[in-house]
C-alpha positions, 0 to 999 in steps of 0.5 A, spaced: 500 500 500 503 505 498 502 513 500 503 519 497 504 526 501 502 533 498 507 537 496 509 542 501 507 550 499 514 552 500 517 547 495 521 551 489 519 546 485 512 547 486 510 550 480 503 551 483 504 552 491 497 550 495 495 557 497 491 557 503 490 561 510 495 557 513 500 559 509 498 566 507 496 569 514 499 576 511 496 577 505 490 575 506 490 580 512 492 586 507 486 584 502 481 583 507 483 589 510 483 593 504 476 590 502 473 593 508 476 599 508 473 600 501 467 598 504 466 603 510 469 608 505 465 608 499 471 606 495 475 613 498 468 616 496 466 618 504 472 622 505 470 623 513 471 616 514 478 616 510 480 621 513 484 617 519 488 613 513 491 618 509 498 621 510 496 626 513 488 629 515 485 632 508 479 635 513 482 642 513 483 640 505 476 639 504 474 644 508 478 650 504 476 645 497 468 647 498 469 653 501 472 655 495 467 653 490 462 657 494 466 663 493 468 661 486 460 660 485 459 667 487 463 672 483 459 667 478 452 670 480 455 677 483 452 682 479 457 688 480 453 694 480 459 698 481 467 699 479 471 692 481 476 696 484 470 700 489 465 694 490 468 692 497 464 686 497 468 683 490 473 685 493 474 682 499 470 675 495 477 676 490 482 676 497 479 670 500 479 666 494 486 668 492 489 666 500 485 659 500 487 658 492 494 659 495 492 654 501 490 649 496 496 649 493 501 648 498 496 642 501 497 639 495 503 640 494 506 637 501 506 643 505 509 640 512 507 632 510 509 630 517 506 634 521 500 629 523 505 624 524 510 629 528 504 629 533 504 622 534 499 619 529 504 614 527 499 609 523 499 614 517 506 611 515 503 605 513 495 606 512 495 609 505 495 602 502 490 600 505 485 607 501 483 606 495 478 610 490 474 606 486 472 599 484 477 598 478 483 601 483 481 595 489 480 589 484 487 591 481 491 592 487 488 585 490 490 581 484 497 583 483 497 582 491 495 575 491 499 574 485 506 577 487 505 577 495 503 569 496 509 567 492 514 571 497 510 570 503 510 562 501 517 563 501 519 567 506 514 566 511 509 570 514 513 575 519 518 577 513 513 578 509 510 583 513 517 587 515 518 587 507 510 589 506 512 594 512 518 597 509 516 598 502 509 602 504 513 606 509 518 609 503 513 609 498 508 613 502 513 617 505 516 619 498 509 620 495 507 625 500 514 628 500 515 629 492 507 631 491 502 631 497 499 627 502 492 626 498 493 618 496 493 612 496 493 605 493 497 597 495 500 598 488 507 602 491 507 596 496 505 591 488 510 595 486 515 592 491 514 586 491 514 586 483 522 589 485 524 584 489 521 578 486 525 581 479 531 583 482 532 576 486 531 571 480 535 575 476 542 575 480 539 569 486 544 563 485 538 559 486 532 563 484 525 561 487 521 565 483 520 565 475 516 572 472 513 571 465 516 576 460 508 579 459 508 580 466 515 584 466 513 588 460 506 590 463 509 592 470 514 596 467 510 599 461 505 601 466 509 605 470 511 609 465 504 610 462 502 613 469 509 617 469 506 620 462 499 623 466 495 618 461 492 614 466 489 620 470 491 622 478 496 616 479 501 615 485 507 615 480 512 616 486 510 611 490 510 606 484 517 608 483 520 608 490 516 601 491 519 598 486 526 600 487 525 599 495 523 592 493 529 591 488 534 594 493 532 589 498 532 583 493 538 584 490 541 585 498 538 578 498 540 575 492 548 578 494 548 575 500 546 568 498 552 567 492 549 573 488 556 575 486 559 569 484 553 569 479 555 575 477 562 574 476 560 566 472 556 570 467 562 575 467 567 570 464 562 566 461 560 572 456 568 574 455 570 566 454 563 566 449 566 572 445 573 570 445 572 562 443 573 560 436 568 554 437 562 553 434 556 554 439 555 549 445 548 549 444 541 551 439 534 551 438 531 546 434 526 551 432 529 558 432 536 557 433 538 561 438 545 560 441 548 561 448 553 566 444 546 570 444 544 570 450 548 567 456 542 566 461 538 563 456 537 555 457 536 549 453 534 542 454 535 536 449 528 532 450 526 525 447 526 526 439 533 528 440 532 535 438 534 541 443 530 546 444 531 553 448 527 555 454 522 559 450 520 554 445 519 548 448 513 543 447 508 542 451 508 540 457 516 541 458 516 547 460 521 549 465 
């Protein structure tokens, strides 16, 4: 009688890991914490109820926001009888909208960011990851969080998990604030992040866990450069960037520490004795003819017919 135990999640091999609530405690805590946020917010739409997870409070904002409207609707409808320069009341409507035009803009642009932080509400380093404005906004972050995140929390374990999940949100919060206001939020600078770190780890780790399809890479980065071009509206676009170099910093320090120089190096003298070598090519696609001296990195496999084959056109149900 024989037994066969399921495949343990946290096996590299695994190509499909057994996501569950066992091994995935903190992503699953940072979706329902996120959906439920939307919900009580209104997907960002009952900005009250938001205000305690923004970076810093927007009610002085919203305030000064309706308040300028008011004023703007007036001058629309004021029938001036008089001069502009005599008529007092036109006057004293055109001071107020010009110092709250100008208290809007230093809030949007930043102002003192840190000031609610400065007076201990600490939580707001991290709780902007958790807003988000609109149904297309949450679905997105969810599902490049499942994607990205139960990988890395599988492998790494829940608790250092959190501290990366932690340390991304914190850069990219922070710097989004700092280079263009507080008012945002969204999990995709911590997507970001993790995008960093999975792509920078499998790309110089001796013996990377992780695999990302070429579609994926081309999409994230395509995507954040798109935001960059204002094309897709008001995004966090330096939350984006400093999430993924946070996460790639931290992937990289990861993959160096655990032989990632000695990979480097390899590759290193192995382009120079590729270039140099007056052999033919060791290796070649049956299909396209790729070679290594094409591409170094690039791997083969010879298969049953005989016919070797690169990673990128072998026959189904071969792949890597």
């Amino acid at each position: 009688m024989s037994s066969s135990l399921p495949p343990n999640p946290r096996d590299a091999k695994h190509r499909q890991p057994l996501r569950s609530w066992n091994h995935l405690p903190v992503t699953f805590f940072l979706m329902a914490i996120s959906l439920l946020t939307s919900f009580y917010t209104k997907v960002g739409d009952d900005s009250a109820k938001a205000d305690a997870l923004f970076f810093r409070s927007q009610t002085q904002r919203e305030e000064q926001r309706l308040m300028y409207n008011e004023i703007l609707g007036k001058l629309q409808n004021y029938d001036n009888q008089l001069n502009p320069e005599e008529d007092e009341v036109y006057l004293k409507m055109m001071e107020d909208l010009d110092e709250l035009d100008a208290a809007l803009r230093k809030s949007s642009g930043g102002g003192d960011a840190l000031k609610d932080i400065k007076s201990g509400q600490i939580w707001r380093l991290f709780t902007p990851m958790f807003l988000h404005f609109g149904y297309a906004h949450i679905i997105f972050n969810m599902y490049w969080l499942w994607i990205l995140g139960s990988l890395l929390e599988i492998r790494y374990r829940p608790m250092n998990y959190l501290l990366l999940v932690l340390g991304v949100a914190l850069a990219s919060n922070l710097t989004q604030a700092l280079f263009s206001g507080t008012s945002f939020g969204g999990m995709s600078g911590v997507n970001y992040g993790l995008f960093g770190f999975i792509f920078l780890h499998m790309k110089y780790h001796p013996s990377p866990y992780f695999r990302l399809e070429k579609q994926t890479i081309f999409l994230m980065l395509v995507w954040l450069v798109i935001c960059f071009t204002g094309a897709a509206g008001p995004v966090a676009n330096w939350a984006h960037l400093f999430g993924l170099l946070t996460g790639a910093a931290v992937g990289f320090t990861n993959a160096m520490m655990s032989g990632g120089a000695q990979v480097i190096k390899r590759r290193s003298e192995f382009k120079r004795a590729i270039s140099s070598a007056k052999v033919n090519a060791l290796h070649q696609c049956h299909v396209c003819g790729i070679t290594e001296k094409n591409n170094s990195n690039i791997e083969f496999r010879v298969l049953a017919d005989g016919m070797e084959y690169c990673e990128k056109h072998l026959p189904p149900g071969h792949e890597l």
